[in-house]
N, C-alpha and C positions, 0 to 999 in steps of 0.2 A: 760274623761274616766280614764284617769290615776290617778289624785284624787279622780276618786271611788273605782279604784283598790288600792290605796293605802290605803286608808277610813277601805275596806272592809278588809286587810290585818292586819292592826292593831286594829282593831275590833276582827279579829282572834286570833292574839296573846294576847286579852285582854282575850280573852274565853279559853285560854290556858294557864289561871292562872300566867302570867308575866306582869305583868307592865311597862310598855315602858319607858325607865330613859329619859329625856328631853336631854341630852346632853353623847358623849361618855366616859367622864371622869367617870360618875358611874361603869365600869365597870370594872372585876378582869381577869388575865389569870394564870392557874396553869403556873410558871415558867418550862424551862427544867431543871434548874439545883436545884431545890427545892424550895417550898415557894410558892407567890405569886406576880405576875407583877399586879400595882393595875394603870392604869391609871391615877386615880386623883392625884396620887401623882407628875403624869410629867405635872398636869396643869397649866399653863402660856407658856408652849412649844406647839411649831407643833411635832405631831407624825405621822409616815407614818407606816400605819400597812397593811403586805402584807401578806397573805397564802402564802406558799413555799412549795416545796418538791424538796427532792434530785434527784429521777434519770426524771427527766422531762428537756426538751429541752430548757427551760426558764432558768433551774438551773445555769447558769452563769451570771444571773444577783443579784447573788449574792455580786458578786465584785461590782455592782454596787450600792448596798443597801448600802454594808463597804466603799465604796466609799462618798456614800452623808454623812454617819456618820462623816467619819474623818473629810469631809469636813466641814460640817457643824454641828458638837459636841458642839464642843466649845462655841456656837451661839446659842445652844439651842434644835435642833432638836434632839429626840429622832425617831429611827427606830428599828421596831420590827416586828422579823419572826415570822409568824405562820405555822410552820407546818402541813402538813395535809393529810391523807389517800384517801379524800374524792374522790379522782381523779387516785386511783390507783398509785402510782408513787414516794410514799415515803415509808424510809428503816424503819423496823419491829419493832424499839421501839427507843424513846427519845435516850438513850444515844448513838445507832448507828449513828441516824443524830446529835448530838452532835458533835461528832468525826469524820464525813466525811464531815461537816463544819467547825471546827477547821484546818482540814489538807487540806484539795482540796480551803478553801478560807480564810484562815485566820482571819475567822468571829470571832467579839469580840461582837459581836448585841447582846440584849437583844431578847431571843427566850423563847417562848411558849412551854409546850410540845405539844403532835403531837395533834392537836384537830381539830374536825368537824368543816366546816364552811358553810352547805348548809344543808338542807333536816332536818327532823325533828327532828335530834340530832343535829342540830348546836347550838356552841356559841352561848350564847345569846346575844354577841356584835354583831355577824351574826344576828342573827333573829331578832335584833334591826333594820340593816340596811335594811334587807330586807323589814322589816315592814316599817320605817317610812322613807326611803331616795329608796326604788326599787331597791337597790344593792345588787345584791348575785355573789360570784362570777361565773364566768363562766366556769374556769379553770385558775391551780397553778399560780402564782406570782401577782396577781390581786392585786389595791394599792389602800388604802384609806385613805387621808390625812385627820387627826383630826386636829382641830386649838387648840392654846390656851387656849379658853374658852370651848374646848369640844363639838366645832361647826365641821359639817362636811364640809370640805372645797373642794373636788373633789374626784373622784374615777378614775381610770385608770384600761383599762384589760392588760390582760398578755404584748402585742406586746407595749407597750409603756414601754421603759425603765426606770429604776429608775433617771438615771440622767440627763434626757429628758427637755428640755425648758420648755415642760407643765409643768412637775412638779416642776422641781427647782425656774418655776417662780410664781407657788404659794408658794412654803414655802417660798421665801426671805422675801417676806414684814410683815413672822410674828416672823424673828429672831432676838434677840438682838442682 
């Protein structure tokens, strides 16, 4: 059943005029701070890319995001906020959660502006996952670990922390 739900899903999004990229490294996010964050260019790294918002109950696992970063920067792990309204619960435009991430966590992460990640204005890294792996998130801080080669390696909902066994123990084995 669930491979026909998934079948029929990306069947959908083939009749919605997207083509499904084989791997998450195709794909782009408007930067917060101008430009473009392009995935492929952190390919040979694990990335952990998590929807966020500021005033949400999760919101303090933010330290824990800048946490796996510092720890793990150096080694290769890229981590990236995605911002997002879709839950009600983030501040009214990029540059406010810019700046009440800067000062309440000292975040230096590579962030997204504030973008959709569910319903039929999501990302289309979202509609990717929805379609070809059945992950949307459910609600803010949700985590989806890209490998290296742009393989999806796990997904994690809100109540597992960023620096959690599960997950630190799938990125170690793809750090330099």
């Amino acid at each position: 059943m669930r491979r026909f739900a998934l079948g029929f899903a990306g069947l959908a999004l083939g009749f919605a005029g997207l083509s499904a990229p084989a791997q998450a490294a195709s794909f782009s996010f408007a930067s917060i701070d101008g430009g473009q964050i392009d995935l492929d260019a952190w390919r040979g790294a694990p990335v952990l890319v998590v929807n966020t918002a500021s005033m949400c109950g999760f919101t303090r696992q933010y330290d824990d995001l800048q946490a796996l970063q510092d720890r793990y920067g150096a080694r290769g792990l890229k981590v990236l906020a995605v911002p997002s309204d879709d839950f009600k619960q983030e501040l009214s435009d990029a540059s406010a959660v810019k700046e009440f991430c800067e000062t309440n966590f000292n975040l230096t992460l590579p962030m997204t502006d504030i973008t959709h990640v569910r319903g039929a204005q999501a990302h289309p890294f979202y509609k990717w996952m929805a379609a070809e792996h059945g992950f949307t998130p459910g609600w803010n801080f949700n985590k989806v670990l890209i490998g290296p080669q742009g393989e999806v390696l796990g997904t994690w909902g809100s109540t597992v922390k960023p620096t959690s066994g599960a997950i630190t123990k799938a990125i170690e084995p793809h750090l330099n």
